[in-house]
N, C-alpha and C positions, 0 to 999 in steps of 0.2 A: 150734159145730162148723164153720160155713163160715166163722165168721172164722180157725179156725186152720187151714183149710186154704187159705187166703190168704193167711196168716204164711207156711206153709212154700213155698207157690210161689214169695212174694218172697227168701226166703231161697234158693232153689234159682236164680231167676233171678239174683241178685247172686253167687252162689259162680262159675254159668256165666260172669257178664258179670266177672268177679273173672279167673278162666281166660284167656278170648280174650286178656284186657289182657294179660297175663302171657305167652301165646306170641305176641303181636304184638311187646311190646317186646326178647323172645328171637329174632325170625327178622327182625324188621324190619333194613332197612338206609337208610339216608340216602344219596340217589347224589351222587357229586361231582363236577363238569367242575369242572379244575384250568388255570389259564393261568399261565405264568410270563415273566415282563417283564425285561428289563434288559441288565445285561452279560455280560463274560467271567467273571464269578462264579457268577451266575443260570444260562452255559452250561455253567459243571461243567467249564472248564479248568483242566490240570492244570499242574504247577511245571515242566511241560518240553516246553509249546509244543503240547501236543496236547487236545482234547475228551475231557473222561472222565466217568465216573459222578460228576454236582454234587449238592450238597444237592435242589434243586430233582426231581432222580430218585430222592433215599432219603423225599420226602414221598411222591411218586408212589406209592412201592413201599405206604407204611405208608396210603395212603387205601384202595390196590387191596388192601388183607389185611384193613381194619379198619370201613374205612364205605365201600365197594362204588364206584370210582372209575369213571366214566361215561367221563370224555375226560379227558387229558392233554395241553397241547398246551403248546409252551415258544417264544417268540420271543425269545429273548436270543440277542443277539450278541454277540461278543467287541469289545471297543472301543468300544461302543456309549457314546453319549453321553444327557444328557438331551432335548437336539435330537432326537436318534435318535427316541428312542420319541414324539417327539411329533411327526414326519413318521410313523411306521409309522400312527399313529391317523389323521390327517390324510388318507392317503393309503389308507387303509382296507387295509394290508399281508395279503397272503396267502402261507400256507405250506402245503405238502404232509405230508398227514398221514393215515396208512395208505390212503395211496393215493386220498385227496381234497383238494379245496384249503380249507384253513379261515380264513376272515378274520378279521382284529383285532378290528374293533369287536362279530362276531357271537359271537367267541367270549367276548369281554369279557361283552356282555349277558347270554350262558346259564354266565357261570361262575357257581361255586358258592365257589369261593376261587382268590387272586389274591394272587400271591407279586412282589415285587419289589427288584432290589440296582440301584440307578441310584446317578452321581452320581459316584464314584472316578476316571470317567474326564476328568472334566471339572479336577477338582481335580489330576488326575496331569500334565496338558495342561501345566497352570502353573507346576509344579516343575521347578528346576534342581537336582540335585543337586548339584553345583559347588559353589550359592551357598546350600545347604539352610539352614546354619546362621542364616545372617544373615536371610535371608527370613521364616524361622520364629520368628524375634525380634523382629520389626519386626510392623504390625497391617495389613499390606496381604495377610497370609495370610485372616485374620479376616476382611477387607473381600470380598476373593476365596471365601471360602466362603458370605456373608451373599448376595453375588450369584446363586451357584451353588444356594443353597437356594429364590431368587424361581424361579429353572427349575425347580427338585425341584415347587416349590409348584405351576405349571402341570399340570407332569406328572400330579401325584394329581388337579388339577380335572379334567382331561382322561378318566385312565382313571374315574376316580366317574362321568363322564355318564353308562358303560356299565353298570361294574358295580355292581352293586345288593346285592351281601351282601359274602363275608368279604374285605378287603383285608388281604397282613400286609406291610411292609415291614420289611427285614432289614438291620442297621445295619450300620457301619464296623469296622474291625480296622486294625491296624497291620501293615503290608503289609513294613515293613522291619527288621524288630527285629533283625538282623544291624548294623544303623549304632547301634551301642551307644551312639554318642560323642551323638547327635544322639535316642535311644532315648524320653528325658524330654520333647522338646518333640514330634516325633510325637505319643508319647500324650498330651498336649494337644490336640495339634492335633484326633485322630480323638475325645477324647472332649468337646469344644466340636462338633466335627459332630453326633456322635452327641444331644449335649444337642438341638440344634437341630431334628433330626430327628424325637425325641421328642416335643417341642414343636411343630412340625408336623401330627405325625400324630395327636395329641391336639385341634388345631383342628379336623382334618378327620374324627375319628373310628373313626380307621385304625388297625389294630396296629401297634407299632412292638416289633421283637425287638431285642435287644442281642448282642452276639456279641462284640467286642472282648474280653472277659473268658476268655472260650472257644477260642478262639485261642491268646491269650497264653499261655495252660494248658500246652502242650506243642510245643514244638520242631516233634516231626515233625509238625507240621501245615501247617509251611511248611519245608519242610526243602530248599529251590535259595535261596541268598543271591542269586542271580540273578535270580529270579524272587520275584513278588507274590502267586503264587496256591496257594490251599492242596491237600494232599494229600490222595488218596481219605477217609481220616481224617479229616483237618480236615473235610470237607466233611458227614462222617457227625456230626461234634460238632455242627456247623453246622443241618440239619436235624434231629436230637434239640433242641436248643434252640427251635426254631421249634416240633418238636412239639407241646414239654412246653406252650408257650403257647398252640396251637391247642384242646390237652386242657383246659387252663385256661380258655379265652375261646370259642373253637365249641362241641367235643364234649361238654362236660360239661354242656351245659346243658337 
């Protein structure tokens, strides 16, 4: 008799401790500080010279609706190089953020995920369109990106001092598919970057997204021939891609 009513406490104890688990992982939320690094891509400029809603804000939106977003904070600037981001670290850069100042390295240390587009501008510095064809044929492109990848390389030792969990970096696209004529060797060129990147960010243990694929997909996502940078859309493919990876390699786990 007192052993079965020792069975049923434990049974009544394991249904209750069965329960809690059950509305903890129903109301539980995981907070995020979100930092975002880089260029005029990471800033969510748009095809006509102005700052607009970038990937880096449709993550923002989906942390803030889906796993309870702590802090958002974005240091990308337009033109930014990979120099850049490794003087903002250096020099311990501060920005104003709802109405406090928040610095690099501290926001680095308390993020929770860490998005970055570096590196296009360094690569763009180098191009003559004039002489695209020939340049792009010859391996001093190749040599030129091999150089520009040892700064990429820095960059990620640099931001890893701080941050301590998710890093994703967000690969290359093809900025000019309007130059049809020269169309073939671009995507070369962005998809030997891209391998490289890959290959990088696999040393250092870092997500590495792809996008160029993504892009390519549709027109209006770079819809100014004038311009390199993608439209509200493109930018909305852009962080769906990142998502679907973050659900695959953070969230899910």
């Amino acid at each position: 008799m007192k052993l079965k009513k020792i069975l049923i406490l434990l049974v009544i104890i394991i249904f209750v401790a069965i329960g809690i688990f059950i509305i903890y992982k129903l109301t539980y939320q995981e907070s995020f500080n979100y930092v975002a690094l880089g260029d005029s891509v990471a800033a969510g400029r748009n095809p006509y010279g102005a700052n607009d809603y970038g990937y880096t804000d449709y993550i923002s939106d989906y942390l803030l609706k889906n796993h309870h977003l702590k802090n958002f904070v974005n240091y990308a600037v337009n033109g930014y190089t990979t120099n850049d981001i490794l003087e903002d670290i250096n020099y311990n850069k501060q920005i104003e953020v709802n109405g406090k100042m928040e610095n690099i390295r501290k926001a680095l240390r308390e993020s929770d995920l860490v998005t970055i587009s570096i590196g296009a501008n360094d690569l763009l510095d180098n191009i003559n369109i004039t002489n695209i064809g020939n340049m792009f044929s010859s391996e001093a492109i190749k040599r030129q990106i091999d150089d520009i990848f040892g700064k990429i390389d820095r960059v990620l030792i640099e931001v890893k001092k701080y941050a301590k969990n998710n890093i994703v970096v967000v690969g290359y696209y093809n900025p000019l598919p309007q130059l049809t004529k020269y169309k073939d060797i671009i995507d070369e060129v962005i998809e030997y970057s891209n391998k490289k990147y890959q290959d990088l960010c696999d040393e250092h243990g870092i997500i590495f997204v792809k996008i160029s694929d993504v892009i390519a997909k549709n027109n209006d996502y770079l819809p100014n021939p004038l311009d390199i940078h993608p439209s509200i859309k493109g930018y909305e493919a852009i962080s769906k891609r990142v998502i679907e990876r973050l659900n695959q390699s953070i969230f899910n786990r």
